[in-house]
C-alpha positions, 0 to 999 in steps of 0.5 A: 489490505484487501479486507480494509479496502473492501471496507473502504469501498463499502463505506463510500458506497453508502455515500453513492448508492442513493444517486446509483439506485437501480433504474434503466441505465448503464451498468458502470465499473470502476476499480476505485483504488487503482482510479485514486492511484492514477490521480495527479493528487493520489500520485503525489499522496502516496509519493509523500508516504514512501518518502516518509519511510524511506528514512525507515527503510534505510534503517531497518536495512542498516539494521538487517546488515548489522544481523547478518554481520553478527550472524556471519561472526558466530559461524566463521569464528564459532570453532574459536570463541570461547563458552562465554563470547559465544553466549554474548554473541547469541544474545546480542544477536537476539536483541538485535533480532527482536529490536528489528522485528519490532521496527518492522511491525511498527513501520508496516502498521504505520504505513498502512494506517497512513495509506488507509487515511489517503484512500479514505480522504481521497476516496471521498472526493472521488465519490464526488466525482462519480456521482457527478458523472453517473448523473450526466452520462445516465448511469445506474448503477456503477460497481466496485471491480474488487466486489464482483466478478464480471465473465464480459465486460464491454469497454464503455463499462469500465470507467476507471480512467475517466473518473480519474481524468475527472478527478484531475480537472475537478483537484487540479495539483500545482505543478503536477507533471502528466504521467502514465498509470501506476499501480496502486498503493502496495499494502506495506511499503518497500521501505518497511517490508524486510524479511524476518529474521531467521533465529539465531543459529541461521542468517537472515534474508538478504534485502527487503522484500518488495 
């Protein structure tokens, strides 16, 4: 996820750099995803993705339960089950395993696809907006938190709030309720993100991983 967004941030640098030259000016700091994150659009950008996945989070967690159900039965009954029951069992359980593990690689890859188009779309806009506020507020130069690693950095320097407050004014959302700051996007959703499960002979995790 970081390298994808790294890329990102790049590729909407080319749009900024020419109005972001180096010249006397302020030096600004922005954490672009985090800004796109705290928007009233990007809040209800990536609400709507995990709503998506919810129905895929039940799934696989309905899916998981099934493993550790079977799991369960070999174990308890595995002094009981003749040769034959037990190799059925086995590889009902296998299948159901590869089943899961497919569902989960394809919902995470979905996920981060659809996060990646929101970041993209919304980050467009956003560059708008910087590039408007670095000219009025005599910025420039204005760089990326994620790419560099500054030892002091006075407050003025860090924008993010404010360019998501622009934002806001500039793509007002229809009945966006004013809330505080979220974090931003996780690479793979809650919903898409069980554990993997363990081979047969062990039992899988318990729930998904956050």
């Amino acid at each position: 996820m970081r390298n994808r967004v790294a890329i990102l941030i790049m590729t909407l640098g080319l749009l900024v750099w020419p109005v972001l030259a180096w010249g006397q000016g302020k030096v600004g700091l922005i954490n672009l995803q985090e800004a796109i994150a705290n928007t009233q659009e990007g809040k209800k950008a990536f609400a709507d993705i995990q709503k998506k996945y919810q129905p895929r989070q039940q799934d696989l967690q309905r899916q998981q339960q099934d493993i550790q159900n079977l799991t369960d039965q070999l174990q308890k009954q595995a002094a009981t089950l003749s040769d034959d029951e037990r190799v059925r069992l086995s590889r009902e359980l296998d299948d159901k395993q590869k089943i899961f593990k497919r569902a989960t690689e394809d919902a995470q890859a979905e996920y981060q696809s659809d996060t990646q188009d929101a970041l993209r779309r919304l980050g467009q806009k956003m560059v708008r907006v910087i590039n408007e506020y670095a000219q009025q507020s005599g910025y420039a130069l204005i760089l990326e938190e994620a790419q560099v690693q500054p030892y002091f950095v006075t407050r003025d320097v860090e924008i993010t709030e404010e360019i998501a407050k622009r934002y806001d004014a500039a793509n007002p959302v229809e009945g966006a309720a004013t809330s505080g700051a979220v974090s931003a996007p996780a690479a793979t959703p809650a919903t898409a993100r069980p554990a993997t499960p363990t081979p047969a002979a062990k039992p899988p995790a318990n729930k998904p991983k956050p």
